[in-house]
C-alpha positions as MATLAB code, in Angstrom:
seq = 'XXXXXXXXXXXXXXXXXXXXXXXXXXXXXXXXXXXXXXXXXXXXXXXXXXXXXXXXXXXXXXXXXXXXXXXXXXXXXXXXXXXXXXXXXXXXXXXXXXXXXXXXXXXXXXXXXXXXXXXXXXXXXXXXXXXXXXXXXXXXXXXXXXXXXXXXXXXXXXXXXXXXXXXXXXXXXXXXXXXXXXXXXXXXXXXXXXXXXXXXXXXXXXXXXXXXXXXXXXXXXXXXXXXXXXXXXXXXXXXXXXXXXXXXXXXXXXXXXXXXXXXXXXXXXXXXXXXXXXXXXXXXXXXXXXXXXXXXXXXXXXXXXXXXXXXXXXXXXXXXXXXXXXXXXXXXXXXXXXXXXXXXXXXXXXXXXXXXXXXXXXXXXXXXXXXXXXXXXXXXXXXXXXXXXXXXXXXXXXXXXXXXXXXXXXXXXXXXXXXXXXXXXXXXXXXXXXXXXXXXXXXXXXXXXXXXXXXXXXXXXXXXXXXXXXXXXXXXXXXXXXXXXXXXXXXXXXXXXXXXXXXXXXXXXXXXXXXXXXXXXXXXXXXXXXXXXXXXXXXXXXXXXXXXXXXXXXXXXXXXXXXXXXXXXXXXXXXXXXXXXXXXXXXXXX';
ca = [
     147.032  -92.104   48.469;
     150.531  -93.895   48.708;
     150.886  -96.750   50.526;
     154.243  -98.617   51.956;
     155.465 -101.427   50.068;
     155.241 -103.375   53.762;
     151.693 -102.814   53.509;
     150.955 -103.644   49.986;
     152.612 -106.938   50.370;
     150.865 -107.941   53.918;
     147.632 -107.219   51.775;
     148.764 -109.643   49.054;
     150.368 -112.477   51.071;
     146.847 -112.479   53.401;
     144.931 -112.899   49.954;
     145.776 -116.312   48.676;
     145.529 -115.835   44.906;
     144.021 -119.337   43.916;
     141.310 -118.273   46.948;
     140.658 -114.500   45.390;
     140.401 -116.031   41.514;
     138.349 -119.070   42.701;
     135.635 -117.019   43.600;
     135.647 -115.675   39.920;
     137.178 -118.743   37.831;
     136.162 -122.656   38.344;
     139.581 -123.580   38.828;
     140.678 -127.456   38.887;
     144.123 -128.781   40.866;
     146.748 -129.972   37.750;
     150.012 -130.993   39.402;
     151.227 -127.906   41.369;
     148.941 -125.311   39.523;
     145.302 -124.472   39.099;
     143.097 -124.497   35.811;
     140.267 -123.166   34.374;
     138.506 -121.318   31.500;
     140.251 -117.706   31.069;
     138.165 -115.125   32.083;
     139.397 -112.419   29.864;
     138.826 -114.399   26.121;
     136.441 -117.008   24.827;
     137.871 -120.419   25.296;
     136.409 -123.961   25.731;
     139.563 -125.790   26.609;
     140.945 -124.117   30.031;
     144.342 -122.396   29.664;
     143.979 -119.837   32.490;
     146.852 -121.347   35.249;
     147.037 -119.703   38.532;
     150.059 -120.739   40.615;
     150.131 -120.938   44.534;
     153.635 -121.218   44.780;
     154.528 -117.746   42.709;
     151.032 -116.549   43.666;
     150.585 -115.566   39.954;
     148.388 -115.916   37.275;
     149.041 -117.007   33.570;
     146.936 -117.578   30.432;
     148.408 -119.273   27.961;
     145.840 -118.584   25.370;
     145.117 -114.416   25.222;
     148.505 -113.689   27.905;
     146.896 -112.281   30.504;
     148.609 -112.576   33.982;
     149.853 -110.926   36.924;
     149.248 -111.108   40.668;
     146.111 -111.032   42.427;
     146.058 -107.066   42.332;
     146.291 -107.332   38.531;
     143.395 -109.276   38.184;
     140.976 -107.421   40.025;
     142.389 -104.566   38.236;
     141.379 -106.699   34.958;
     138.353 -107.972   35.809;
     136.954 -105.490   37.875;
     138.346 -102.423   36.496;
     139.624 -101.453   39.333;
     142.292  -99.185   39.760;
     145.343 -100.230   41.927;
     144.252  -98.179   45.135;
     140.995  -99.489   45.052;
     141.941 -103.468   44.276;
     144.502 -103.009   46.797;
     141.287 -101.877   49.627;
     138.944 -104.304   48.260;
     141.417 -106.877   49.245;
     142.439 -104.790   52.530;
     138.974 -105.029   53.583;
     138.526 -108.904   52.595;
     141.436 -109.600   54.397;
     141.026 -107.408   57.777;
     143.965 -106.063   57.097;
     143.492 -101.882   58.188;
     144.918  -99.730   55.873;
     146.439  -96.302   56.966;
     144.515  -93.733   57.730;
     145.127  -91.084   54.727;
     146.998  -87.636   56.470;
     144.775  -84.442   55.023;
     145.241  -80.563   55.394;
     142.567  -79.656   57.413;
     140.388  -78.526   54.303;
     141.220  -81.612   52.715;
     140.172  -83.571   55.661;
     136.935  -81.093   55.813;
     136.364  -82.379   52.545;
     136.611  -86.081   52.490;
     134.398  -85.808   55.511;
     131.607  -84.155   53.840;
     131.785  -86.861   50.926;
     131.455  -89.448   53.550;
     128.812  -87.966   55.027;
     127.235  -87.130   51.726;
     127.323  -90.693   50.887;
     125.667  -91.890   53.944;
     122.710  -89.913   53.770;
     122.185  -90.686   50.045;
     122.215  -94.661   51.073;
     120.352  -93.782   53.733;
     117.382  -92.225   51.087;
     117.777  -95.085   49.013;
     116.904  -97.114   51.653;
     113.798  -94.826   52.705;
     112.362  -94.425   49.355;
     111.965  -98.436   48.840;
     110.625  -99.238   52.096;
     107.672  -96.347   50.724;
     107.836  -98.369   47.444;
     106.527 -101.148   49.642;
     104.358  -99.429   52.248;
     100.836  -98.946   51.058;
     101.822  -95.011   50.098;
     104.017  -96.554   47.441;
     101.169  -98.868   46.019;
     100.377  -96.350   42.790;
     104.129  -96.424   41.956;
     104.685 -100.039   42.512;
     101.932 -100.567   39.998;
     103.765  -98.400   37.560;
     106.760 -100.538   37.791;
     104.900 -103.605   37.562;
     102.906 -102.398   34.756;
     106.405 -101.608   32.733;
     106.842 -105.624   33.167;
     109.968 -104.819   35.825;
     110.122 -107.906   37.971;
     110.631 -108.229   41.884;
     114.203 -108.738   41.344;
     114.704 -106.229   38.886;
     112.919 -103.650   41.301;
     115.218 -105.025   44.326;
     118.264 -105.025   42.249;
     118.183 -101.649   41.051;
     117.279 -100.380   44.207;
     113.955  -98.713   43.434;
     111.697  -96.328   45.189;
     109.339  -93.933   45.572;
     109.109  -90.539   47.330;
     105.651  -90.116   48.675;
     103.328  -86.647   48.142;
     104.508  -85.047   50.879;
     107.351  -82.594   50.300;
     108.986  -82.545   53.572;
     108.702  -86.119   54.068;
     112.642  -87.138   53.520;
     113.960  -84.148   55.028;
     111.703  -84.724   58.339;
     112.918  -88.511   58.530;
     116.821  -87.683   57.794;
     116.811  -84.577   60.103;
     115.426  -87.612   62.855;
     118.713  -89.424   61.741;
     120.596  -87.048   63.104;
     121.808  -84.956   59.703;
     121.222  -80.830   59.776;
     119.704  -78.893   57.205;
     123.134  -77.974   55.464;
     123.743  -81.387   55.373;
     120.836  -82.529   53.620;
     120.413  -80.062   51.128;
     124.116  -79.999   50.479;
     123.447  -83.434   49.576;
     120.978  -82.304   46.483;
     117.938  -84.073   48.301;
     116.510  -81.107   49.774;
     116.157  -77.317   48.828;
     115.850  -74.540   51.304;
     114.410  -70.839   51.694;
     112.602  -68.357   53.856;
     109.075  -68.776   52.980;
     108.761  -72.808   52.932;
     111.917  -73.664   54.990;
     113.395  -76.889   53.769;
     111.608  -78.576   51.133;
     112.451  -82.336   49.319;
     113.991  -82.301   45.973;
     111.902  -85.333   44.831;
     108.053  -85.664   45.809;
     105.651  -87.863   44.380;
     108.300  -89.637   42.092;
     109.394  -93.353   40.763;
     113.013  -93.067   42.567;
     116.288  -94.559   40.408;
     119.539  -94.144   42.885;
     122.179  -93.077   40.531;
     125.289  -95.028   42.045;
     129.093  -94.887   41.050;
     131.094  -97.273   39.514;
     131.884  -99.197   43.401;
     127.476  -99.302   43.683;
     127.864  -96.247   46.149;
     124.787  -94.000   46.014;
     125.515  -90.551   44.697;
     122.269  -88.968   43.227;
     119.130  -89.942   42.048;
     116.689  -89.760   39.002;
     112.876  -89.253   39.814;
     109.850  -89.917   36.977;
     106.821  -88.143   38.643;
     103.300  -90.180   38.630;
     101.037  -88.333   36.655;
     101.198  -85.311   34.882;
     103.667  -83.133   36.476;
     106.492  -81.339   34.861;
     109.245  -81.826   34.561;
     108.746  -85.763   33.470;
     112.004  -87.018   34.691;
     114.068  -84.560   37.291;
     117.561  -85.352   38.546;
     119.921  -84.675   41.921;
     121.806  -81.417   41.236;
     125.168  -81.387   40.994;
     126.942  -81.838   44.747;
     130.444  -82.894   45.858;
     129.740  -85.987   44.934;
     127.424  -86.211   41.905;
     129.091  -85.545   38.555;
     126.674  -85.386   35.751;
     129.260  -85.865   33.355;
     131.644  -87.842   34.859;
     129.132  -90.611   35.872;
     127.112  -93.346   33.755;
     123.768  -95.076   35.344;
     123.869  -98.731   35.251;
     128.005  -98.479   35.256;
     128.259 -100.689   38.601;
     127.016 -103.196   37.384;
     127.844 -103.370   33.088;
     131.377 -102.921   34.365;
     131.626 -106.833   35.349;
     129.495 -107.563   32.397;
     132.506 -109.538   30.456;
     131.228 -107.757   26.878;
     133.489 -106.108   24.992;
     131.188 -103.457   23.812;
     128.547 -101.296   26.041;
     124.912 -100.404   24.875;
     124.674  -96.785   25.433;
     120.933  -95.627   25.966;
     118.584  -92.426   26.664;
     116.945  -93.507   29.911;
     116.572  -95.373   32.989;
     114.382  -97.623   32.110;
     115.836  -98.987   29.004;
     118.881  -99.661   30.697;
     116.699 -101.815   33.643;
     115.024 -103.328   30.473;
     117.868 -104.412   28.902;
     119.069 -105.274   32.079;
     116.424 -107.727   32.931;
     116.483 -109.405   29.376;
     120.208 -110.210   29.798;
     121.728 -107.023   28.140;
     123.496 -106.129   31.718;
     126.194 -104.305   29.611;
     123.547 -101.466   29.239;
     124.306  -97.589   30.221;
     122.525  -94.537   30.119;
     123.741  -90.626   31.015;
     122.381  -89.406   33.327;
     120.121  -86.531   31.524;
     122.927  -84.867   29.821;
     124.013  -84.865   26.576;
     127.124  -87.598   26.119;
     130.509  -85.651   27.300;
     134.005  -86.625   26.998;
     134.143  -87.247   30.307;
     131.350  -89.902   29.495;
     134.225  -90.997   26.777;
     136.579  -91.127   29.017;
     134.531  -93.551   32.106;
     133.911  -95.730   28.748;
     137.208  -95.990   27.667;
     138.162  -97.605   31.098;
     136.002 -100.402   30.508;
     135.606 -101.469   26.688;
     136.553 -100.065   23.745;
     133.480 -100.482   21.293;
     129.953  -98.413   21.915;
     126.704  -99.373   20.733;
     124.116  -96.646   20.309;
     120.899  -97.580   21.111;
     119.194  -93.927   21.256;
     115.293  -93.208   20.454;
     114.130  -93.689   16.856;
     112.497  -90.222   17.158;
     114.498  -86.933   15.777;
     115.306  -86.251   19.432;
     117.442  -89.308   19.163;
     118.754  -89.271   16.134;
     120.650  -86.127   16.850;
     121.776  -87.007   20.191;
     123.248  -90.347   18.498;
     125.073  -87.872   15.833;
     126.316  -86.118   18.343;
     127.757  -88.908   20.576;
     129.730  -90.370   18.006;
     132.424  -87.911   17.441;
     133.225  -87.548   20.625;
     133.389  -91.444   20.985;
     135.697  -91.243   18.186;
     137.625  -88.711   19.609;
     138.619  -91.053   22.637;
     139.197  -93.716   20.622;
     136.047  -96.078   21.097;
     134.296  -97.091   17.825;
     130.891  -96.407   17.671;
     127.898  -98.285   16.031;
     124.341  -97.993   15.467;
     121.310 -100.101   16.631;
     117.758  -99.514   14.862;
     114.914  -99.813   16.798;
     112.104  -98.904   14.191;
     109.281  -99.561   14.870;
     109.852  -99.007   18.152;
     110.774  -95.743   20.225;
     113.537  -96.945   22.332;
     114.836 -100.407   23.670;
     112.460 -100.690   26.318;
     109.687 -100.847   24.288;
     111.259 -103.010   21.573;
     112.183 -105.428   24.252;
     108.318 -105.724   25.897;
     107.351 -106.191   22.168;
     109.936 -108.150   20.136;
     111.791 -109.795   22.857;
     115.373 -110.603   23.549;
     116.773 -112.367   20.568;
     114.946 -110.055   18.127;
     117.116 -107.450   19.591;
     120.520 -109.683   19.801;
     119.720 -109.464   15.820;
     119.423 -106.035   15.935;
     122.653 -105.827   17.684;
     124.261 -107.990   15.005;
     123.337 -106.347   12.028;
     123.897 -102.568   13.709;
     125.361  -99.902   11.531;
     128.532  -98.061   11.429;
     128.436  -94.719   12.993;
     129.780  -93.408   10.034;
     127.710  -95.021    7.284;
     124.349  -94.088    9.796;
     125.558  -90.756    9.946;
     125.207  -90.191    6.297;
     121.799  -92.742    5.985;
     120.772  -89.090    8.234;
     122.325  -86.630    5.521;
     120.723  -88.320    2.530;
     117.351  -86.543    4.139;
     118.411  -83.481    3.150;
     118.901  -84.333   -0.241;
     116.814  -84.511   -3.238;
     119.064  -88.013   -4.024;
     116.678  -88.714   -7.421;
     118.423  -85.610   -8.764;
     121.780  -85.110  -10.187;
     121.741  -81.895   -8.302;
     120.836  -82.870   -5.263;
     123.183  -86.500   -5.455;
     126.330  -84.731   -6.330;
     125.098  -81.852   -3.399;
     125.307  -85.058   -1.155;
     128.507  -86.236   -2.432;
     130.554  -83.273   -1.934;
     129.325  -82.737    1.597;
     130.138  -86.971    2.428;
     133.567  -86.057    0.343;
     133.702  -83.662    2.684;
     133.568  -85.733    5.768;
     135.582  -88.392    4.155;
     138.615  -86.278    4.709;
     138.284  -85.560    8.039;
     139.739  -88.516    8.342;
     143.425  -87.745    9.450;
     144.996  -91.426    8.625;
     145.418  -92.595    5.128;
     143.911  -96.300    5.146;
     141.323  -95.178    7.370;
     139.975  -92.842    4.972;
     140.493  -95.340    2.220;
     138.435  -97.901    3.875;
     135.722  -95.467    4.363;
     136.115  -93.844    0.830;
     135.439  -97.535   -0.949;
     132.664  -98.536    1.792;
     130.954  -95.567    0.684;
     131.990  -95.820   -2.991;
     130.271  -99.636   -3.025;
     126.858  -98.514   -1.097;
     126.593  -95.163   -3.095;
     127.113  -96.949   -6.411;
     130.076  -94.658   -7.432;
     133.594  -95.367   -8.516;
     135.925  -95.395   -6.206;
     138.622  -93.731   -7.917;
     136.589  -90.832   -8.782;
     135.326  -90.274   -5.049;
     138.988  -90.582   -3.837;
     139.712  -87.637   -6.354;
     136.732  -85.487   -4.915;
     137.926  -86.420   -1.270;
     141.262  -85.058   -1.621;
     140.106  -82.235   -3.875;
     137.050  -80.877   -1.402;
     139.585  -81.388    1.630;
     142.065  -79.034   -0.128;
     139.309  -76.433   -0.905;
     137.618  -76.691    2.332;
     141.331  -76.448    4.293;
     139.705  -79.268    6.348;
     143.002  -81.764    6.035;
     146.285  -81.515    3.272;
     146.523  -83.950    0.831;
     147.802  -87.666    1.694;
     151.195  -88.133    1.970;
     152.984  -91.483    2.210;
     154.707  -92.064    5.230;
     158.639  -92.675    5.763;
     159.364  -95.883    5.456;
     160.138  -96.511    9.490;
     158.551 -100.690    9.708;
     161.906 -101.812    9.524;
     163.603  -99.882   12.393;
     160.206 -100.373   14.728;
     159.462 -104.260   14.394;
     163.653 -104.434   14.421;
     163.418 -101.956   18.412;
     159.846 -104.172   19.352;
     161.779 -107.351   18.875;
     164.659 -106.248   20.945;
     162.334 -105.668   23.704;
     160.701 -108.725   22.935;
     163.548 -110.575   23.582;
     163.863 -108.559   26.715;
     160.603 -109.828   28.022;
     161.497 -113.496   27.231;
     164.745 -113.031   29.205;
     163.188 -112.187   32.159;
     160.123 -114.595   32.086;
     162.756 -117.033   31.635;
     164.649 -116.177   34.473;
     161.799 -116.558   36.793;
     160.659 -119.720   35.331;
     163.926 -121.269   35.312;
     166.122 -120.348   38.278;
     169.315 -121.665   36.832;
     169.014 -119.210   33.733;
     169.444 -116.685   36.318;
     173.121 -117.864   37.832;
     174.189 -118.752   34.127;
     173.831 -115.241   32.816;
     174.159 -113.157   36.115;
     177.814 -112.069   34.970;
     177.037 -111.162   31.164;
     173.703 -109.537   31.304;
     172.701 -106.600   34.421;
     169.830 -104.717   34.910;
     171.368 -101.989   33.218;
     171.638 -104.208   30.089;
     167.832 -103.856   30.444;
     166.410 -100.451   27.761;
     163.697  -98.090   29.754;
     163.258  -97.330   32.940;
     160.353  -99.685   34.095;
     162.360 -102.725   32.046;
     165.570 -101.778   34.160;
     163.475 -101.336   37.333;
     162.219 -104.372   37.370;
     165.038 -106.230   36.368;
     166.720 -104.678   39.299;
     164.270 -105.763   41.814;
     164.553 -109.372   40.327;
     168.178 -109.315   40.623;
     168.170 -108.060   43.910;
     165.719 -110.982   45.019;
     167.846 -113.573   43.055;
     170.747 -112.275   45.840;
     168.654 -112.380   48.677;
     167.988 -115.525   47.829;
     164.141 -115.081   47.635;
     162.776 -115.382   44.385;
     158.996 -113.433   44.489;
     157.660 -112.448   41.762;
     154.046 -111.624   42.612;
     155.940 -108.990   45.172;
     157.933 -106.651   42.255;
     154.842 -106.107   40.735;
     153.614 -104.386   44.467;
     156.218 -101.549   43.479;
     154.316 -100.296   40.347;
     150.898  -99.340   41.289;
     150.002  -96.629   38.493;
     147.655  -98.674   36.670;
     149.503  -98.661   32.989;
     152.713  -99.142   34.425;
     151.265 -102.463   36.702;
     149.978 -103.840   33.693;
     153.069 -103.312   31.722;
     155.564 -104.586   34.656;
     152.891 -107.909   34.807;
     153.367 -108.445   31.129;
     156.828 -108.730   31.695;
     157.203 -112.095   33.537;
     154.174 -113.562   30.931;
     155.960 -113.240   27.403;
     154.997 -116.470   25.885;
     158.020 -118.559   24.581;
     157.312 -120.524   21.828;
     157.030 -124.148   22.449;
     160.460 -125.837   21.360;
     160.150 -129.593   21.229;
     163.808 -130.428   22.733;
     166.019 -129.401   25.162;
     168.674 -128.561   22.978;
     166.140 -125.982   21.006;
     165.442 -124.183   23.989;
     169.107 -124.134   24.871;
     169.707 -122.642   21.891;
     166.837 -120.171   21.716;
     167.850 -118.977   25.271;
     171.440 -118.227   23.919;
     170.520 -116.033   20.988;
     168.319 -114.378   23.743;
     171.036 -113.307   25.679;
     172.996 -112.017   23.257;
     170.483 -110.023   21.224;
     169.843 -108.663   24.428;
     173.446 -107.903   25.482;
     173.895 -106.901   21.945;
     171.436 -104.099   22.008;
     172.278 -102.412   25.162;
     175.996 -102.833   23.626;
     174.674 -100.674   20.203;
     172.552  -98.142   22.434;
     175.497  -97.160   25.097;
     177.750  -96.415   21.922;
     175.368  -94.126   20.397;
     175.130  -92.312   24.061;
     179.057  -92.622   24.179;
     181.156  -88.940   23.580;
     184.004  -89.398   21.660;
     185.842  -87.942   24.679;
     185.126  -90.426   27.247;
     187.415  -92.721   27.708;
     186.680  -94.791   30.494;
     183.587  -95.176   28.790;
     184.969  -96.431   25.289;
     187.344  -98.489   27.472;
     184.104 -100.293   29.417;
     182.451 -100.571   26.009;
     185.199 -102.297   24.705;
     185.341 -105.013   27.746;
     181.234 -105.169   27.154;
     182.033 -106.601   23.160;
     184.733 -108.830   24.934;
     181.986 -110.563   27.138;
     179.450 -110.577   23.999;
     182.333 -112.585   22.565;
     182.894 -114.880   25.491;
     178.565 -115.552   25.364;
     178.733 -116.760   21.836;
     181.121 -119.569   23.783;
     179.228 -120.060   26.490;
     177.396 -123.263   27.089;
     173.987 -122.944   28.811;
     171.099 -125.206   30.113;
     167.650 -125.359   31.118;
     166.055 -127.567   33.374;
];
């Protein structure tokens, strides 16, 4: 939903940003800024500065910072809309009401009231965990060696043996039969009436990334099929679009998640300090699974069941990993089926070793292939070549497949040369990728277009760290000096505030609230300026800024120019004048 700029900025100015971060960050009082230990790298002396003045944040270590909406969007993954009501709600400040069609409306209504009567089962199933009905499951859990706080944090439950038992006590709340079996807890038809979904079951409430329940996962006590049975899909349960134990591996602060089979060897990982531990919720892994990931961390750790089952499902998983971009590895838990049961018998740090020494996806993939090869034959070793030559070159970049091509060459005790040969050769055959071809040589024009906008960024962190910078170039360098739309965008606002009179910041990034372009607007008033130890260096280093900047937007409106305009060659002409007059000019920081 869009939101006013008046209301974004009540919402920030009501959420002091040294009160917000403090609640995350230890912070300690330095002269007119905050410090602590960044929360987005590993540090041990603190860097992290959050200003009250500019309400903005700064690390001077990794170069994270922003405003207080770009650090819940950091730390908590949020996206803007939702940082922006988290901090609504901790604020009291009420938010407009969104306007719907009336089938929108219609809708949002039934997801509302889909998610209350899903909390409200939650809630009913664990008071039956505790009631004497629930003793048989409770013992289950127990036995597993789940603690009391493991149960309570994960919400668990049971559903008793009656099979009209939920329906009876949510139809006494007030919900109709539509409702409730709309909501997947409940099935309906002429014979029976309306019937539970879940009876005589363990209960795990699925919830969404924001801990709001959406679906469930039941494991039935005894011997009843099927073993594990989940909440159909409903308007608000997406199989494939959802992870179980995402709300809370999200604020985990790993870099990597540990993807699992089940339930409970995410709550077992959970409980021995692994809480960056997800499962799917039984499906196979999706790229929509890819995609939730890829919000969150970059780096996937496959801890699947050591059985064939597993195996496969891991095999599978791992393209489509690659395909989004997240690089997957391998953890072995021979002798052991699955993390749970590695963790009850091997503990915690055996498995942080496991987790050290886990394989490539790639390399694991082909430990898997070798089993279908006689690999004491010459037959059957060159059969297993070809095919991992084969595989080799699916690999569209160059080094990439290089890097593989020797890591293979080293643990398959072949030259590397000869396997390159084969790569390229079987790729040709197969039509599975065209031979290598080196690139044009392009470094010299990119690094020469990132440093312009380098300097860019430096001009304009300078400008609102030093408010004289900004009345000393005001009449050589404009926002339209500025290459890219978001660059001149925000340059405008800036220049706009420097007239007013009102310099803010933490308020220009309010105007960008798609989450790349918030990120990439924050980045621009953090560019770190290397240290220069005297005045005079900084002075000068602030002058070749300006006029590499003025420079470049000089070069890019002559390439736009026609040869025809001439009020255009005329104003380029006074623009070279002015870059001229700069390499006179005398400037000063504070």
């Amino acid at each position: 939903m869009y939101y006013s700029e008046d209301v974004i900025e009540e919402v920030r100015m009501k959420n002091d940003i040294v009160d917000v971060i403090s609640s995350y960050v230890r912070l300690q009082k330095k002269g007119s800024s905050y410090f602590g230990l960044c929360p987005f790298h590993n540090e041990k002396s603190p860097s992290f500065s959050v200003s009250r003045d500019k309400q903005m944040y700064y690390c001077f270590g990794c170069g994270a910072g922003g405003n207080v909406f770009t650090f819940l969007m950091e730390y908590e993954h949020f996206s803007f809309t939702e940082a922006l009501r988290y901090l609504a709600d901790r604020a009291g400040v009420e938010l407009p009401k969104e306007q719907y069609s009336k089938a929108a409306k219609e809708r949002a209504d039934l997801r509302e009231t889909l998610l209350a009567v899903n909390k409200l089962a939650a809630k009913y199933y664990f008071a039956q965990l505790k009631s004497e009905k629930g003793r048989q499951a409770y013992k289950y859990l127990t036995d597993r060696a789940l603690t009391e706080d493991t149960i309570v944090h994960f919400g668990l439950g049971y559903a008793t043996k009656y099979s009209d038992d939920l329906s009876r006590y949510l139809k006494m709340k007030g919900y109709s039969d539509e409702v409730i079996v709309q909501s997947g807890l409940a099935s309906i038809d002429e014979k029976h009436g309306i019937h539970d979904k879940f009876w005589n079951r363990v209960m795990f409430p699925i919830m969404d990334a924001n801990s709001r329940v959406i679906g469930f996962g039941g494991r039935v006590m005894g011997d009843g099929k099927p073993k594990y049975l989940n909440s159909p899909e409903t308007p608000i349960f997406d199989k494939s679009r959802n992870l179980y134990g995402l709300n809370r591996a999200r604020s985990s602060r790993k870099p990597y998640f540990l993807l699992c089979e089940g339930y409970m060897d995410v709550i077992a990982l959970h409980q021995a300090g692994f809480t960056n531990a997800v499962a799917s919720l039984g499906t196979a892994f999706t790229p929509g699974h890819a995609s939730l990931i890829k919000r969150y961390v970059q780096e996937v750790y496959l801890t699947y069941d050591s059985d064939e089952a597993g195996t496969k499902a891991a095999l599978r998983a791992m393209p489509i990993l690659k395909e989004a971009g997240i690089t997957a590895k391998v953890i072995r838990m021979d002798p052991y089926k699955d993390p749970d049961e590695f963790i009850k018998n091997l503990g915690a740090e055996a498995f942080e070793e496991r987790i050290r020494k886990a394989r490539n996806g790639f390399m694991y993939s082909l430990e898997v292939l070798e089993r279908q090869y006689d690999m004491n034959s010459p037959e059957g070793k060159t059969a297993f070549m070809q095919e991992v030559a084969a595989r080799l070159g699916e690999f569209e970049e160059q080094i990439e497949r290089d890097n593989y091509t020797e890591a293979v060459a080293k643990a398959y005790k072949v030259a590397f040369e000869d396997l390159k040969k084969l790569v390229s050769k079987t790729a040709v055959e197969r039509g599975l990728a065209a031979p290598a071809r080196r690139p044009k040589q392009t470094v010299t024009v990119k690094e020469k277009e990132d440093g312009n906008l380098k300097s860019q960024k430096i001009l304009l962190t300078w400008m609102i760290e030093d408010m004289t910078v900004f009345s000393q170039v005001k009449a050589y360098i404009t926002p339209e000096d500025f290459t890219g739309s978001l660059y001149k965008e925000v340059a405008s606002l800036l220049y706009e505030q420097y007239e007013e009179g009102e310099l803010n910041p933490a308020r220009i990034l309010n105007y960008f609230t798609d989450e790349e372009e918030h990120r990439e607007a924050a980045s621009l008033f953090h560019t770190k300026i290397r240290e220069l130890s005297t005045k005079e260096e900084q002075e000068k280093a602030l002058k070749e800024t300006v006029i590499k900047v003025k420079n470049h937007s000089i070069e890019e409106a002559g390439k736009a120019l026609a040869p025809t305009d001439i009020k255009g060659l005329q104003k380029l002409m006074e623009a070279k004048k002015d870059l001229q007059k700069l390499y006179q000019m005398q400037i000063s920081v504070k």
